[in-house]
C-alpha positions as CSV (number, residue, x, y, z in Angstrom):
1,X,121.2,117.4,75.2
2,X,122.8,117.7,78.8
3,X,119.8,119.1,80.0
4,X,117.5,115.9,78.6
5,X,120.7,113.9,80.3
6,X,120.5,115.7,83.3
7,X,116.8,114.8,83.8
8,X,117.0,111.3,83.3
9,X,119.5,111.2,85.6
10,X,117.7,112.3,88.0
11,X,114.7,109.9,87.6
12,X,114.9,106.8,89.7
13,X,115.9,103.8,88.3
14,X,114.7,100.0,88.7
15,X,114.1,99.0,91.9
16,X,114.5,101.9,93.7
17,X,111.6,103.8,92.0
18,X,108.8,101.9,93.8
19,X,111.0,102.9,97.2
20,X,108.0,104.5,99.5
21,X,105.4,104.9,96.8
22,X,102.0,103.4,97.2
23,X,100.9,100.1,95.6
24,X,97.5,98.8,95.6
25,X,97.2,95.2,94.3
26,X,93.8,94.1,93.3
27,X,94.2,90.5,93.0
28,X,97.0,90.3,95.7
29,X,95.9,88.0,97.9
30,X,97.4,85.1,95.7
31,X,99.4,84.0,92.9
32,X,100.7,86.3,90.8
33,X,98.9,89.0,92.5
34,X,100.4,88.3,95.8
35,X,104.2,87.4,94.0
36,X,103.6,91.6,93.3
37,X,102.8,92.1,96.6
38,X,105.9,90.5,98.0
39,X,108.3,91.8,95.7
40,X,107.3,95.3,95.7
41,X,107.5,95.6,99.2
42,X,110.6,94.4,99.5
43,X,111.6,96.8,97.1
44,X,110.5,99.7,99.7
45,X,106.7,99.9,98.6
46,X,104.0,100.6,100.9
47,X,101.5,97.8,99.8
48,X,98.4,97.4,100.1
49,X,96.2,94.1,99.0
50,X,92.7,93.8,98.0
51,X,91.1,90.3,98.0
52,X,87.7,89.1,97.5
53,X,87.7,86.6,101.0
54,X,88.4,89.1,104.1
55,X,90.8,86.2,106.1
56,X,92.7,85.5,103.3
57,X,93.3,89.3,102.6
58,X,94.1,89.9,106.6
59,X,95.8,86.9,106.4
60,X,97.8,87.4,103.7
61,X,98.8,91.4,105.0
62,X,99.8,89.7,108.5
63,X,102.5,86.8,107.0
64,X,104.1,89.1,104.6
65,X,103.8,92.8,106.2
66,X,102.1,94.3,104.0
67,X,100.9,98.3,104.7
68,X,97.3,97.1,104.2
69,X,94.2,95.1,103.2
70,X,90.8,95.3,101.8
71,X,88.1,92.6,100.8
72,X,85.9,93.6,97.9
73,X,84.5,91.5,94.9
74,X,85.9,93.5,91.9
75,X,82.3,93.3,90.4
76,X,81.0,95.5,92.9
77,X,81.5,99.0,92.1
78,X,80.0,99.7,95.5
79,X,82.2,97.4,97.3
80,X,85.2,98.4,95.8
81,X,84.7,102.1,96.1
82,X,84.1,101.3,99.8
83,X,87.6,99.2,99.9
84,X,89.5,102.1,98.5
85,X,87.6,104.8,100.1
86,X,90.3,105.7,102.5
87,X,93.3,105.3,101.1
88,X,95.0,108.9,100.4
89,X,96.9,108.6,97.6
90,X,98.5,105.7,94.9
91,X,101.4,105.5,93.1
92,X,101.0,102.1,90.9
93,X,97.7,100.8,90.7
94,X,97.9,96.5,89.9
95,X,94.6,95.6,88.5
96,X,95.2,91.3,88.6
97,X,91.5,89.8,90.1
98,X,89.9,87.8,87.4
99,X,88.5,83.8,87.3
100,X,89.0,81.9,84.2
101,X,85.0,82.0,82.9
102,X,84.7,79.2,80.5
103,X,81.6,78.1,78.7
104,X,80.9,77.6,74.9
105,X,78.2,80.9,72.8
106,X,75.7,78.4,72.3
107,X,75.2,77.0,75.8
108,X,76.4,78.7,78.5
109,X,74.4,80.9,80.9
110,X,75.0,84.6,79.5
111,X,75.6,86.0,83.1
112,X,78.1,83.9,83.5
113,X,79.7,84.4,80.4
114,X,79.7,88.4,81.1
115,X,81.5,87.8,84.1
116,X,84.7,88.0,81.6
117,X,84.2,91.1,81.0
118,X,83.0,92.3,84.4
119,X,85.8,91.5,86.2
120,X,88.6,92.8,84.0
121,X,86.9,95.6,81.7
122,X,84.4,97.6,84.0
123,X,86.5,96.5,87.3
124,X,89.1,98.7,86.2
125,X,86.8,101.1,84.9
126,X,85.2,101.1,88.8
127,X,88.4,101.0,90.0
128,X,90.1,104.1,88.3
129,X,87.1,106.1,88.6
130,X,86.8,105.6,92.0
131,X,90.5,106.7,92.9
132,X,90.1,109.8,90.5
133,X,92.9,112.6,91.7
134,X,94.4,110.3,94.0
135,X,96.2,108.5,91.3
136,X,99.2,109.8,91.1
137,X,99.9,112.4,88.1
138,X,103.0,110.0,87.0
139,X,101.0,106.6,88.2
140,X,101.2,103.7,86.4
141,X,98.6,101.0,85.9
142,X,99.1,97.8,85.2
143,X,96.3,95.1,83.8
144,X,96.5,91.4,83.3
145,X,95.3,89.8,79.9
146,X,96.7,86.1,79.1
147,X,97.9,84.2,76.3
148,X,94.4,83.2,75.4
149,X,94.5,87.0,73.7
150,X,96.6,85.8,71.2
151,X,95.8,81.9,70.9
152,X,91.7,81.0,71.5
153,X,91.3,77.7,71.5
154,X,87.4,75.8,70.6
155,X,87.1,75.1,74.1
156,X,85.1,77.5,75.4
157,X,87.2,80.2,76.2
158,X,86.2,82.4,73.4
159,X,84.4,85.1,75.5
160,X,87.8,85.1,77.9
161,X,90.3,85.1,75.0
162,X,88.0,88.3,73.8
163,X,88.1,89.8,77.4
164,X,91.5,89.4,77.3
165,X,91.9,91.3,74.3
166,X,90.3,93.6,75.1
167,X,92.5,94.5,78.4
168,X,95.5,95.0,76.0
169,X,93.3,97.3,73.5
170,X,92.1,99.3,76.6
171,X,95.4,99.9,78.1
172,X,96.8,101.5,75.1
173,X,93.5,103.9,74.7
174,X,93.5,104.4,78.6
175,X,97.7,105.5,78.3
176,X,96.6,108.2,75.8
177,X,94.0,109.2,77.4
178,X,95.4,109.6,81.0
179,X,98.7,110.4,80.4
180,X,101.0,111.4,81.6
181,X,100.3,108.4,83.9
182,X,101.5,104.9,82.6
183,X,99.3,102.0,81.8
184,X,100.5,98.4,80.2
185,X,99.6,94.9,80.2
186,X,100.8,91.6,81.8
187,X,100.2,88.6,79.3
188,X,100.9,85.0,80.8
189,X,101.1,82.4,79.8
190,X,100.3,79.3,82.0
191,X,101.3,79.9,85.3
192,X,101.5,77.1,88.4
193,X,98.7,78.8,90.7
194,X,96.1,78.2,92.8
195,X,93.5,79.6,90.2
196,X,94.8,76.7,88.2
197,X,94.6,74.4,90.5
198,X,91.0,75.6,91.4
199,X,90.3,75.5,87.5
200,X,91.2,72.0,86.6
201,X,90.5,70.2,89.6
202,X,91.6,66.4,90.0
203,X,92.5,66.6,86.0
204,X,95.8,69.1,86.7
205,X,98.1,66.9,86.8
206,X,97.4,65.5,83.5
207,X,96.8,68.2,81.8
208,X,99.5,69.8,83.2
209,X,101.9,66.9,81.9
210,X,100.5,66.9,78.5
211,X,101.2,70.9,78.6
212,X,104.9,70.3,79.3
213,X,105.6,68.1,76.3
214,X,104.2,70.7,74.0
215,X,106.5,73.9,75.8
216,X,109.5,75.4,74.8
217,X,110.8,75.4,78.1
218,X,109.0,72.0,79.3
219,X,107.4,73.8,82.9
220,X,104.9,76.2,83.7
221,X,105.3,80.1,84.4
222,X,105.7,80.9,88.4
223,X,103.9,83.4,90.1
224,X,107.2,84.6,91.0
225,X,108.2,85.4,87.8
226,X,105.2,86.9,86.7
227,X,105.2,88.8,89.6
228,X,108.4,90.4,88.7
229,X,107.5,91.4,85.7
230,X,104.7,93.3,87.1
231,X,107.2,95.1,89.3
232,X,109.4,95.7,85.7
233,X,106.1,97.5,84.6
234,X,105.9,99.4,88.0
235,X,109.7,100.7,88.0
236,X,110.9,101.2,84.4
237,X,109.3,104.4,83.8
238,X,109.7,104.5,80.4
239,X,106.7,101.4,80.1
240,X,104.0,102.7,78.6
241,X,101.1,101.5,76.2
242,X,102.6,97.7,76.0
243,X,101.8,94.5,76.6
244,X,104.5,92.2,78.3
245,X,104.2,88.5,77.2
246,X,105.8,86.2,79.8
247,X,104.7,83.2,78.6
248,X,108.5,80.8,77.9
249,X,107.6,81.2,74.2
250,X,104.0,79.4,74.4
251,X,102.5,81.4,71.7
252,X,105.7,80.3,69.0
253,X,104.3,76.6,69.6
């Protein structure tokens, strides 16, 4: 019993566990992705972002002082191979790129439709493959589902609310199989970011309002506190196989 004591003792705890270790933020240009970025680094991280628009990513590395930035659409296994090529070794891999792909079975364009799946499932697929050995033996992964998982709706978001499923499902097969490195899941809910804002257009507002009423907690998520939780996943090393909903109690209503 002392010994096990001893041991976990000697682990680090909370923030100080991301204290120079690597993190590479797909996603991290914005959002919630970028909230990571942020808040990891100023935990002691070495950061690293990777973006899909070049001067956002660059720009993005400059403002906050980040350690470093790629571009790479995470649909492109080639591109994101490339991206990662050089770096040497990573401690907590953040896997948060994704669009919100919406279009009913009957009608929508298929392609589009797989897109869902593209860039969530086989991006991280891509994107752990291509890092192999230099993921850490004691990494930890984290992936980004969304309340849609739990609570479809009939408006075209049944291929996403599957996708996101899916992420949750795959991070517990993914923690058995490459343990003993850590994988979970970030669920949530709606969250006051640009990918919203690029979502619903001029119709945010409203909808946003309407969205309010129905909440627990009348507001949105931030990226901020999203972001946090991500770093929860990073530093609590005792995380593994879950899914975290942060979502101010949307799926009880």
């Amino acid at each position: 019993m002392s010994q096990m004591s001893s041991t976990a003792q000697s682990l680090p705890f909370g923030l100080a566990a991301l204290r120079d270790r690597t993190v590479v933020v797909l996603g991290g240009t914005s959002g919630i992705g970028l909230s990571t970025a942020i808040q990891a680094k100023a935990a002691g991280a070495k950061v690293i972002v990777v973006g899909i628009n070049r001067d956002r990513a660059a720009q993005a590395a400059t403002e906050h002082g980040f350690d470093g930035w790629r571009a790479a659409d995470v649909t492109n296994g080639q591109a994101i191979e490339a991206a990662l090529a050089d770096i040497p070794h990573v401690d907590h891999l953040v896997l948060l790129a994704g669009t919100f792909v919406a279009g009913k079975v009957m009608d929508a364009d298929v392609a589009y439709l797989r897109r869902a799946f593209e860039e969530r499932i086989w991006a991280a697929v891509t994107t752990i493959r291509a890092l192999g050995d230099r993921l850490a033996s004691d990494a930890s992964i984290t992936l980004i589902s969304g309340m849609l998982a739990d609570r479809p709706n009939a408006y075209g978001t049944a291929i996403l609310a599957a996708a996101s499923a899916a992420m949750e499902a795959f991070a517990r097969g993914l923690a058995l199989e490459l343990a003993p490195r850590r994988v979970n899941t970030l669920s949530p809910g709606t969250t006051d970011t640009p990918l919203l804002q690029r979502t619903l257009g001029d119709g945010r507002d409203a909808y946003v309002a309407g969205l309010k009423e129905k909440l627990p907690l009348h507001r949105l998520g931030t990226p901020e506190e999203a972001g946090a939780a991500v770093v929860f996943l990073m530093s609590n090393g005792f995380m593994n196989g879950e899914t975290l909903h942060i979502d101010g109690g949307a799926r009880l209503v």
